[in-house]
DSSP file (Angstrom, degrees, kcal/mol; ACC not computed):
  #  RESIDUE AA STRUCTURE BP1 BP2  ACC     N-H-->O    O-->H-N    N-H-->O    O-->H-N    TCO  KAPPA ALPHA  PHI   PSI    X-CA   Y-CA   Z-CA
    1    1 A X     >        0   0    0      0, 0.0     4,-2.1     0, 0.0     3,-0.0   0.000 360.0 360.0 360.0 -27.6   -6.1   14.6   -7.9
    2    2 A X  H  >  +     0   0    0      1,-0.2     4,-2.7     2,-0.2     3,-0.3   0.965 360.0  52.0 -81.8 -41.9   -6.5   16.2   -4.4
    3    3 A X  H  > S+     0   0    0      1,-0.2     4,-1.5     2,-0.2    -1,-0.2   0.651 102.8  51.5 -49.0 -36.4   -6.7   12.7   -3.2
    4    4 A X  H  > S+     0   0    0      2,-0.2     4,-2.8     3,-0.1    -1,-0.2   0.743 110.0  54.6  -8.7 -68.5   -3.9   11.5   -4.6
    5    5 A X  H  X S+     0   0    0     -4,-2.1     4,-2.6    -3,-0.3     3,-0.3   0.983 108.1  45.7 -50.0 -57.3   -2.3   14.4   -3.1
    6    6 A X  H  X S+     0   0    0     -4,-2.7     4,-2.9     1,-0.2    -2,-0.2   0.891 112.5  52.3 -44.2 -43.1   -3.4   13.8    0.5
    7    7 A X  H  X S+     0   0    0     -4,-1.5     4,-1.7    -5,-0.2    -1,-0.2   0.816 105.2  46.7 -66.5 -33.6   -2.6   10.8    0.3
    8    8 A X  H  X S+     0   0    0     -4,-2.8     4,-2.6    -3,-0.3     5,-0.2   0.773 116.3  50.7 -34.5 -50.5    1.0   11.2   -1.0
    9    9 A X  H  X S+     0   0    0     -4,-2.6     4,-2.7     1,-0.2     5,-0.3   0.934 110.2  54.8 -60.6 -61.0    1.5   14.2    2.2
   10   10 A X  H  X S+     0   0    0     -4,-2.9     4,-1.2     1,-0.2    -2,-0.2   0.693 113.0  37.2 -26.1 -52.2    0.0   11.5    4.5
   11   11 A X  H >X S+     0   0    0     -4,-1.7     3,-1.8     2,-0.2     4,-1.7   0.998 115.3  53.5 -47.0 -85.7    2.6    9.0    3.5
   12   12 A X  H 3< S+     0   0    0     -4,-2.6     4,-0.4     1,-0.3    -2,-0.2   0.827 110.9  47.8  -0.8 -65.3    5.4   11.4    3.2
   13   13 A X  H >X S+     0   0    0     -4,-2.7     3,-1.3     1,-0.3     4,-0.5   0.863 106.4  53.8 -71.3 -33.4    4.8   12.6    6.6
   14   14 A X  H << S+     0   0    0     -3,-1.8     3,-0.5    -4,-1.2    -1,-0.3   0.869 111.2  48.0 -42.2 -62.8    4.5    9.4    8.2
   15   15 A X  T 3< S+     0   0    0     -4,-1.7     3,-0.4     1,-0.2    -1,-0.3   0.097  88.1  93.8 -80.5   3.1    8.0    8.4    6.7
   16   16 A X  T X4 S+     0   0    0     -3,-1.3     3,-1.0    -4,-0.4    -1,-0.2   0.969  74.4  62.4 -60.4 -53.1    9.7   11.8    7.8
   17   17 A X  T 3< S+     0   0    0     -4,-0.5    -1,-0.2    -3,-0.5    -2,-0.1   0.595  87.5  76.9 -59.8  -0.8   11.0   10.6   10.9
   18   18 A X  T 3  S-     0   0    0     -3,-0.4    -1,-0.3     9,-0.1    -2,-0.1  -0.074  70.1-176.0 -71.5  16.0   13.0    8.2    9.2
   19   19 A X    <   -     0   0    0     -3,-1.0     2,-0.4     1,-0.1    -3,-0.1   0.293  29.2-106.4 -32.3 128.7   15.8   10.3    7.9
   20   20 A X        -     0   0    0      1,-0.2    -1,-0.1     5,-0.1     3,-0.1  -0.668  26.4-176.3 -66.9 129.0   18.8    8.8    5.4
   21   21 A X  S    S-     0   0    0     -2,-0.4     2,-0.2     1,-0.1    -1,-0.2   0.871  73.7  -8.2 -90.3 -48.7   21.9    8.4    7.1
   22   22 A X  S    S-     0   0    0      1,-0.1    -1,-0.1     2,-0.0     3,-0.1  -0.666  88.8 -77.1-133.7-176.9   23.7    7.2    3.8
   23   23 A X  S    S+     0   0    0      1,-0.2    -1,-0.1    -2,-0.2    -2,-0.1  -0.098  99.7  40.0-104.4 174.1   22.6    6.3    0.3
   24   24 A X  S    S+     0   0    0    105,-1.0     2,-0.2     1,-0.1    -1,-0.2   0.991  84.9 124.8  64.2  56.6   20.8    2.7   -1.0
   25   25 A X        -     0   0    0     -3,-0.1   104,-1.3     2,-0.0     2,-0.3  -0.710  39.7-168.2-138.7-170.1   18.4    2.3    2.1
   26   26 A X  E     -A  128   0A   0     -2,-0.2   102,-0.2   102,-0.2     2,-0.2  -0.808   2.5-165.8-158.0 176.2   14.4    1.9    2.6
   27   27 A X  E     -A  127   0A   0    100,-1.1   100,-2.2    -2,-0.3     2,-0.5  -0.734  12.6-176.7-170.5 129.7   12.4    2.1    5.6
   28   28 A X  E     -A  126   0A   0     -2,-0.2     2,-0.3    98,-0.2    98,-0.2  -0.943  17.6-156.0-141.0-178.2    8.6    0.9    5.9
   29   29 A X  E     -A  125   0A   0     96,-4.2    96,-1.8    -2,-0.5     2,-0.4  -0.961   8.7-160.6-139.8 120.0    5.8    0.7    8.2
   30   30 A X  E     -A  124   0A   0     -2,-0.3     2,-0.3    94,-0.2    94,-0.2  -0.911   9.0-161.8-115.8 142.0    3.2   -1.8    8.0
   31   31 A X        +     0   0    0     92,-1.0     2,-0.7    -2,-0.4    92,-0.3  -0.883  11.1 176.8 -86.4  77.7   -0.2   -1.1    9.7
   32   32 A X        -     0   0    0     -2,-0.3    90,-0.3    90,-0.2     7,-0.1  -0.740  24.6-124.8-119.7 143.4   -2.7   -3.6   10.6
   33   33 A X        -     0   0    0     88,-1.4    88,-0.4    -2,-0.7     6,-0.1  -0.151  17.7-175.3 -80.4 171.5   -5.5   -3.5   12.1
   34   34 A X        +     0   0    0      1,-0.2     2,-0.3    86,-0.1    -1,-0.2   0.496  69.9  44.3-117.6 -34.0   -6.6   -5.6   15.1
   35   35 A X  S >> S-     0   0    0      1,-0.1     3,-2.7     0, 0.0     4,-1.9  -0.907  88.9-107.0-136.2 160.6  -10.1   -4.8   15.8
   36   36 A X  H 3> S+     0   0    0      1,-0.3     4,-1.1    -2,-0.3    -1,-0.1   0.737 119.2  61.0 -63.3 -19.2  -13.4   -4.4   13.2
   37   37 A X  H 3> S+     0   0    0      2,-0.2     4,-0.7     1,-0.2    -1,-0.3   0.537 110.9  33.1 -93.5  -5.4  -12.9   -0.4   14.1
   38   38 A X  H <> S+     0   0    0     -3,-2.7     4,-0.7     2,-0.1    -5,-0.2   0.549 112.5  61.2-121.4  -3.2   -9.4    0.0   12.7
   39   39 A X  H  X S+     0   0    0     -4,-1.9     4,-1.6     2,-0.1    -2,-0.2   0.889 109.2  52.4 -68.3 -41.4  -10.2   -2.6   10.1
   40   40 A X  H  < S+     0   0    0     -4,-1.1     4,-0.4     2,-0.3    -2,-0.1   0.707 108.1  38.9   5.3 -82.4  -12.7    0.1    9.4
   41   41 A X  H  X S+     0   0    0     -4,-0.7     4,-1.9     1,-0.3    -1,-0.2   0.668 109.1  65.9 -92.0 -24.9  -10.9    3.3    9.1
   42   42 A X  H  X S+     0   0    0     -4,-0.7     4,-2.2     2,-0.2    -2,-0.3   0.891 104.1  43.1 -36.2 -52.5   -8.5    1.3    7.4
   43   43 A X  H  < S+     0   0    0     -4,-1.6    -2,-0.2     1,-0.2     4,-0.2   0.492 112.7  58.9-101.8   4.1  -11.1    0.7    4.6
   44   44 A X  H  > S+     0   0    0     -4,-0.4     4,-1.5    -5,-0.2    -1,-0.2   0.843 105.1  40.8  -5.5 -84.0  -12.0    4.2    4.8
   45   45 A X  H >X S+     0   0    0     -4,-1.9     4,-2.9     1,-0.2     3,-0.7   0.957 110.7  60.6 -75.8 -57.9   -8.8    5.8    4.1
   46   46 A X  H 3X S+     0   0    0     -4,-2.2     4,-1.3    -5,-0.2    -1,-0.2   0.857 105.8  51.5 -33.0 -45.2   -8.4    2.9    1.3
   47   47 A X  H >4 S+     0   0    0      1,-0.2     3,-1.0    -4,-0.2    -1,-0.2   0.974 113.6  47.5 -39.9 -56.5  -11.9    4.5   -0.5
   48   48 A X  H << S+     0   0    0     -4,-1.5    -1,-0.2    -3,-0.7    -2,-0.2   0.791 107.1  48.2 -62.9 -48.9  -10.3    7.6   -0.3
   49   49 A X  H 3< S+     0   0    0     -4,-2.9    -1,-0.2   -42,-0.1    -2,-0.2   0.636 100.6  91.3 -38.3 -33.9   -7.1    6.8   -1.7
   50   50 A X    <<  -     0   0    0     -4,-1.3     3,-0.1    -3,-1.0    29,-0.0  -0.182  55.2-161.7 -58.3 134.3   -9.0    4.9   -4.7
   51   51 A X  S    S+     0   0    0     -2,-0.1    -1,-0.1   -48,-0.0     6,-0.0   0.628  77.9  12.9 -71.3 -58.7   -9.8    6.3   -7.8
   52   52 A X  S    S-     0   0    0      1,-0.1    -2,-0.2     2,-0.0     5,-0.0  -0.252  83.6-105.1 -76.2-169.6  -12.4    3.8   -9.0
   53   53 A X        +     0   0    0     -3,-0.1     4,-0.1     3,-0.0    -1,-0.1   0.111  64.4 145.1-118.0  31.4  -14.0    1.2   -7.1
   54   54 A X        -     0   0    0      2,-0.2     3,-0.1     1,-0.1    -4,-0.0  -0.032  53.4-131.9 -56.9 160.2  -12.1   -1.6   -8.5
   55   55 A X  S    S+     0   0    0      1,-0.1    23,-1.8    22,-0.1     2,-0.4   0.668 100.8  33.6 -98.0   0.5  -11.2   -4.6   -6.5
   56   56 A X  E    S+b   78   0A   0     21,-0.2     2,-0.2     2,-0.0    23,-0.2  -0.986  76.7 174.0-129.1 141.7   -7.7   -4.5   -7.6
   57   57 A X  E     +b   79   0A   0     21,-1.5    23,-2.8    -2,-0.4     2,-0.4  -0.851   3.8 177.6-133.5 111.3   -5.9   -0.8   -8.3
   58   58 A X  E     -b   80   0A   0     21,-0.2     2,-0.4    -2,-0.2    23,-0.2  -0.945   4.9-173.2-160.0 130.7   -2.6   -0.2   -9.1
   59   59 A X  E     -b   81   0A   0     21,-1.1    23,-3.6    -2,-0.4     2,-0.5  -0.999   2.3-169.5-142.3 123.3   -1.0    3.1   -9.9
   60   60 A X  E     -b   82   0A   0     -2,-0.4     2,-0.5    21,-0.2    23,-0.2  -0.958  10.3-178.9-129.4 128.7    2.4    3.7  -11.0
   61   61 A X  E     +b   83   0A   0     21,-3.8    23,-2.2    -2,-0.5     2,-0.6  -0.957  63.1   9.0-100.4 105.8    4.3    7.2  -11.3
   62   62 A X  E    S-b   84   0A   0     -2,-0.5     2,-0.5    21,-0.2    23,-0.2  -0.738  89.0 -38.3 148.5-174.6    7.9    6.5  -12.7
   63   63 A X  E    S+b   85   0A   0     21,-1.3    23,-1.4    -2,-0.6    -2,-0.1  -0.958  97.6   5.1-135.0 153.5   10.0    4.2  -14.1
   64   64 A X  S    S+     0   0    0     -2,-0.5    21,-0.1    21,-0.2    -1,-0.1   0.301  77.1 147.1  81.3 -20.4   10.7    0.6  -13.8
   65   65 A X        -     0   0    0     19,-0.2    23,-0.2    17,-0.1     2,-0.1   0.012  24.1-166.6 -57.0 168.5    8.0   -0.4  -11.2
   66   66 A X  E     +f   88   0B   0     21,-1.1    23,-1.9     2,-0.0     2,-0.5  -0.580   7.3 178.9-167.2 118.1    6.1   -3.9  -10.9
   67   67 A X  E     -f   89   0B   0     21,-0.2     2,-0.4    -2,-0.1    23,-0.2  -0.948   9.8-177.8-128.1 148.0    3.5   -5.1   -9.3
   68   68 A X  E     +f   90   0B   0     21,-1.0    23,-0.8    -2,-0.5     2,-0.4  -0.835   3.9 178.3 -77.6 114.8    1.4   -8.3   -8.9
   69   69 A X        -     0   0    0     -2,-0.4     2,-0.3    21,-0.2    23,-0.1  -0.990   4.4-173.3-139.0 151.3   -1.8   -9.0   -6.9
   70   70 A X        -     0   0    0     -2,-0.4    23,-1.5    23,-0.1     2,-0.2  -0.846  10.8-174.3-157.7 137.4   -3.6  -12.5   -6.9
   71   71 A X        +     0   0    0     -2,-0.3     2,-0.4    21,-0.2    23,-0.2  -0.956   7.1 177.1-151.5 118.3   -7.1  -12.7   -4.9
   72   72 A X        +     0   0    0     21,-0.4    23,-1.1    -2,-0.2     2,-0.1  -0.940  57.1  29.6-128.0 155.4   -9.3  -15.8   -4.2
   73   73 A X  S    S-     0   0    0     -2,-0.4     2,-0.3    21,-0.2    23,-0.2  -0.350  96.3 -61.4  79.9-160.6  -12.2  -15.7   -2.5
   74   74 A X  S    S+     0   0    0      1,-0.2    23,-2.4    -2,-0.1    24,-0.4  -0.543  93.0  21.1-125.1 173.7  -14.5  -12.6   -2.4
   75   75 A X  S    S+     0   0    0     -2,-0.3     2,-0.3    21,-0.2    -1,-0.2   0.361  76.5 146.9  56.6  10.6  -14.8   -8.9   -1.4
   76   76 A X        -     0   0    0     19,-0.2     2,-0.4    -3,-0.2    23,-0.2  -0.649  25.3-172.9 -99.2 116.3  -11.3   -8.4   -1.5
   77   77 A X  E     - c   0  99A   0     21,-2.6    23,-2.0    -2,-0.3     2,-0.4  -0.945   6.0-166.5-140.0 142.7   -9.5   -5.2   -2.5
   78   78 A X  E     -bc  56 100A   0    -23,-1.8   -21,-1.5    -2,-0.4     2,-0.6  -0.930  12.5-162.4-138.1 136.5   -6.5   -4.0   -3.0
   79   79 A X  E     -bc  57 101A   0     21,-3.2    23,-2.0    -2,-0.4     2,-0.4  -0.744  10.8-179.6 -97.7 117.1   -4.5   -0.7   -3.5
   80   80 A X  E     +bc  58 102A   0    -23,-2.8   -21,-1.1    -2,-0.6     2,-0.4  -0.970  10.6 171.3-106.1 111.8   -0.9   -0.6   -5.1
   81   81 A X  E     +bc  59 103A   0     21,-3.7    23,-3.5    -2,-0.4     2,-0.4  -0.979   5.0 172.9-125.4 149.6    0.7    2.8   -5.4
   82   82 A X  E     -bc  60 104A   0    -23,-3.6   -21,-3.8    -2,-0.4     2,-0.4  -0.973  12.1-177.8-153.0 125.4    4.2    3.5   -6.4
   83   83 A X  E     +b   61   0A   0     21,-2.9     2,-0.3    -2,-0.4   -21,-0.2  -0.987  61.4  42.2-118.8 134.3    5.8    6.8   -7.0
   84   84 A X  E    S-b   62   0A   0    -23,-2.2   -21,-1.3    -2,-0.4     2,-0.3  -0.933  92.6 -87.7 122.2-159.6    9.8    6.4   -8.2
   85   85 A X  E    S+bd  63 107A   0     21,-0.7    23,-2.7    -2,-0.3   -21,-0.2  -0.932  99.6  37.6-142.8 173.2   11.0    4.2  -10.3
   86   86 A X        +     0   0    0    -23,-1.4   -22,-0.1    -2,-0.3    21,-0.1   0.425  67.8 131.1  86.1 -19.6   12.3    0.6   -9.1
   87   87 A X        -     0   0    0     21,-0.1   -21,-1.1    17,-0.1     2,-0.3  -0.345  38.7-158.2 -84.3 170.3    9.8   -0.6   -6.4
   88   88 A X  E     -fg  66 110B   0     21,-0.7    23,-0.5   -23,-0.2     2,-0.2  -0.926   5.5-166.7-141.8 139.6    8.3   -4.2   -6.7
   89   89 A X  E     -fg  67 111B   0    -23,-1.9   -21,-1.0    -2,-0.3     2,-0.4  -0.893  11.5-173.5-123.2 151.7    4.7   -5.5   -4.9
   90   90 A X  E     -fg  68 112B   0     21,-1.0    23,-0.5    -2,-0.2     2,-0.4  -0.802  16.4-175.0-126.1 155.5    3.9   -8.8   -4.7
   91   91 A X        +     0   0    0    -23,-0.8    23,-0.2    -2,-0.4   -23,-0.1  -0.712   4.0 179.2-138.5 141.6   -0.2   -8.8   -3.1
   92   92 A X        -     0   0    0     -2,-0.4    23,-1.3   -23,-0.1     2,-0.3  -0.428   7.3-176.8-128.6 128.1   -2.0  -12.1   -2.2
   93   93 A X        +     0   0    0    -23,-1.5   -21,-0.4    21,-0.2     2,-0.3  -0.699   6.0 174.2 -67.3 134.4   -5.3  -12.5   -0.9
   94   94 A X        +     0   0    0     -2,-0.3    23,-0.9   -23,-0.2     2,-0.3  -0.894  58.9  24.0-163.4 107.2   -6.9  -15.8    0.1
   95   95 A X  E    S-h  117   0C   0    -23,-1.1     2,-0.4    -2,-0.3    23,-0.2  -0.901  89.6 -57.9 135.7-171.1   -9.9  -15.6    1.7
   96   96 A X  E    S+h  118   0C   0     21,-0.9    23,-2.6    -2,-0.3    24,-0.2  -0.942  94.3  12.0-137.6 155.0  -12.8  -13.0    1.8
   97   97 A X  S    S+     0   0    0    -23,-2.4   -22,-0.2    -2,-0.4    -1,-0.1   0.527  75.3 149.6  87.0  -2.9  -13.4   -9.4    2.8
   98   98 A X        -     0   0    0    -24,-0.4   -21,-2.6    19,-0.1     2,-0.3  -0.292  28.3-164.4 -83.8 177.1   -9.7   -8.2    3.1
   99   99 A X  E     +ce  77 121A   0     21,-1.1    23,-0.9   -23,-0.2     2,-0.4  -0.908  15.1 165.7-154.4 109.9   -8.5   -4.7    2.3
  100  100 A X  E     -ce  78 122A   0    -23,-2.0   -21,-3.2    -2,-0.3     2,-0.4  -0.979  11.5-172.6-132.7 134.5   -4.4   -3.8    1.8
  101  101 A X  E     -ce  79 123A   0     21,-1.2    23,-1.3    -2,-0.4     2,-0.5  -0.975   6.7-166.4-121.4 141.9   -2.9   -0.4    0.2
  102  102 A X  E     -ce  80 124A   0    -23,-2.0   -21,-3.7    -2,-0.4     2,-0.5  -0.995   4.8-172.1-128.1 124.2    0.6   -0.6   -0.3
  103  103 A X  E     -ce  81 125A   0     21,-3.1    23,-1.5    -2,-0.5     2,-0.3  -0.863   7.4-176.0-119.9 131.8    2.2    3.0   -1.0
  104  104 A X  E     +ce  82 126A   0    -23,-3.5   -21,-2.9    -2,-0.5     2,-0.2  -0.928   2.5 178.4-161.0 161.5    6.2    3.3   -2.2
  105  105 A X  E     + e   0 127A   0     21,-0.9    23,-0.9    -2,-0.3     2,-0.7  -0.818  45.0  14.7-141.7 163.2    8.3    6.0   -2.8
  106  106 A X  S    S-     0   0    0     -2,-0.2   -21,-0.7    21,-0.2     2,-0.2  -0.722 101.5 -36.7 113.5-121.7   11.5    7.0   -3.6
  107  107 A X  B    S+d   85   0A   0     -2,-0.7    22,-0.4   -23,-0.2   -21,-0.2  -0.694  96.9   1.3-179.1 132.4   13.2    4.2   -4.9
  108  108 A X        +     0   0    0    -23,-2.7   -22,-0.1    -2,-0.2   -21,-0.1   0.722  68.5 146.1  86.3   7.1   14.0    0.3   -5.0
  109  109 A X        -     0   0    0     -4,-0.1   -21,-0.7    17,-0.1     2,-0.3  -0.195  34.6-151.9 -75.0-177.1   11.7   -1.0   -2.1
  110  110 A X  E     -g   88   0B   0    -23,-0.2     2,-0.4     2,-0.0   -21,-0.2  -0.931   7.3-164.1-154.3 136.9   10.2   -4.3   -2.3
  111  111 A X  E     -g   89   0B   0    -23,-0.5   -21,-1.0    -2,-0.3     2,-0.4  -0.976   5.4-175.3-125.0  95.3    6.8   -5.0   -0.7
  112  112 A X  E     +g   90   0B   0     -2,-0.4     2,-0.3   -23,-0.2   -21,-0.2  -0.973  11.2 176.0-109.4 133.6    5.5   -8.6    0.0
  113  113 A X        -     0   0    0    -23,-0.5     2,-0.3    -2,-0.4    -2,-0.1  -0.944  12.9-174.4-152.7 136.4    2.2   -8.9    1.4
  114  114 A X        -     0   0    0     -2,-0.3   -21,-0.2   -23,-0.2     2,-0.2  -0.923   4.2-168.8-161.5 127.1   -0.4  -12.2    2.3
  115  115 A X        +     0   0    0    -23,-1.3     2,-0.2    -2,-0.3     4,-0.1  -0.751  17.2 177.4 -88.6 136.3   -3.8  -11.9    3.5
  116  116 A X        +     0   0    0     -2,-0.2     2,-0.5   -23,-0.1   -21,-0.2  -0.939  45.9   2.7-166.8 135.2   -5.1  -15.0    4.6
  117  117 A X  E    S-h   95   0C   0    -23,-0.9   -21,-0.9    -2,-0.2     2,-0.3  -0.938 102.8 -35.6 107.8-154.9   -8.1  -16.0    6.0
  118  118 A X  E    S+h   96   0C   0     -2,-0.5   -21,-0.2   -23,-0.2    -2,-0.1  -0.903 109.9   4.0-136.2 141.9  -11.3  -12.9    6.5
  119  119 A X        +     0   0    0    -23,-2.6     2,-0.3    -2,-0.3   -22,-0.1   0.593  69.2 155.5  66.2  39.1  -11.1   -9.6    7.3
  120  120 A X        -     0   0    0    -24,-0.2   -21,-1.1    -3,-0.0    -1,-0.3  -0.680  17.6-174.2-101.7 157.4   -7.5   -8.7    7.4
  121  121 A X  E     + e   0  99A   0    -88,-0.4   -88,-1.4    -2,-0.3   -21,-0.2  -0.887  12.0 159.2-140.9 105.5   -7.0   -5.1    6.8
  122  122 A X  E     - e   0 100A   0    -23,-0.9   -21,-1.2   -90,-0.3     2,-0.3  -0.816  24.9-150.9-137.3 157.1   -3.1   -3.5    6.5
  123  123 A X  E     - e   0 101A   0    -92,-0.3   -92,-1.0    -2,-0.2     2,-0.5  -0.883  11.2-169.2 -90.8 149.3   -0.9   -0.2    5.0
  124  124 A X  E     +Ae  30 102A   0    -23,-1.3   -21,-3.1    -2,-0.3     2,-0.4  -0.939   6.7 179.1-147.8 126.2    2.2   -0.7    4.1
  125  125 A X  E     +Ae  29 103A   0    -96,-1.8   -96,-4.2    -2,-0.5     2,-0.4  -0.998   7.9 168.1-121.6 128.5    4.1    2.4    3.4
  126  126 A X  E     -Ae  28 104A   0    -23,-1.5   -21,-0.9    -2,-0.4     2,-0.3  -0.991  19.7-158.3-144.9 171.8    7.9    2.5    2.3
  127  127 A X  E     -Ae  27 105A   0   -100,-2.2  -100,-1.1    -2,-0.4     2,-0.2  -0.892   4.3-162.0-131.3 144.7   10.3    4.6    1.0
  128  128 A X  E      A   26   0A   0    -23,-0.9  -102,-0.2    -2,-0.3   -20,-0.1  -0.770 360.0 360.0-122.7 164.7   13.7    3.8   -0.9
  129  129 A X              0   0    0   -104,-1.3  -105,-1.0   -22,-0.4  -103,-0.2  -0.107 360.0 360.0-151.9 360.0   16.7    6.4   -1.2
């Protein structure tokens, strides 16, 4: 549960500087790393995020959500978490070794996300209002 929380502030806080000017809008921020040390901490933070150590995860707080993940090849894991009601993920992985968390809040985002290749590592955080 605390983990959950942090992760939630973490998000949150990330996404402050984004203020709504008016109503029906989103804002995200996709992170990916570049080099084997921010693929890293990338798959780090993901652990942390986790509750198991499944290679697919998906956590929904809400109404309405939906998400989709497709994985070929091996080692590949991925975190869907969605607090609000409305968001859509679409995931795919192709390839081995990747690691993606996808966070939304709020309401109404949409997230589509392709790994491709080895060793790609991302966040993707958004927020609907």
């Amino acid at each position: 549960m605390l983990r959950k929380a942090i992760c939630t502030a973490l998000a949150a806080t990330i996404l402050l500087g984004a203020q709504p000017a008016e109503a029906g809008g989103s804002v995200s921020v996709t992170i990916e790393a570049s080099n084997g040390r921010e693929r890293e901490t990338i798959s780090q933070f993901l652990q942390f995020a986790a509750v198991g150590s499944a290679a697919v995860e998906v956590l929904q707080r809400g109404s309405g959500n939906a998400a989709a993940v497709g994985q070929r090849g091996w080692d590949n894991r991925a975190l869907v978490s969605q607090q609000g009601q409305g968001h859509n993920a679409h995931v795919n992985q192709n390839g081995n070794g990747h690691r993606l968390g996808v966070f939304q809040f709020g309401e109404g985002t949409n997230v589509n996300m392709s790994q491709n290749g080895r060793d790609g590592a991302a966040l993707v955080f958004a927020a609907g209002w």
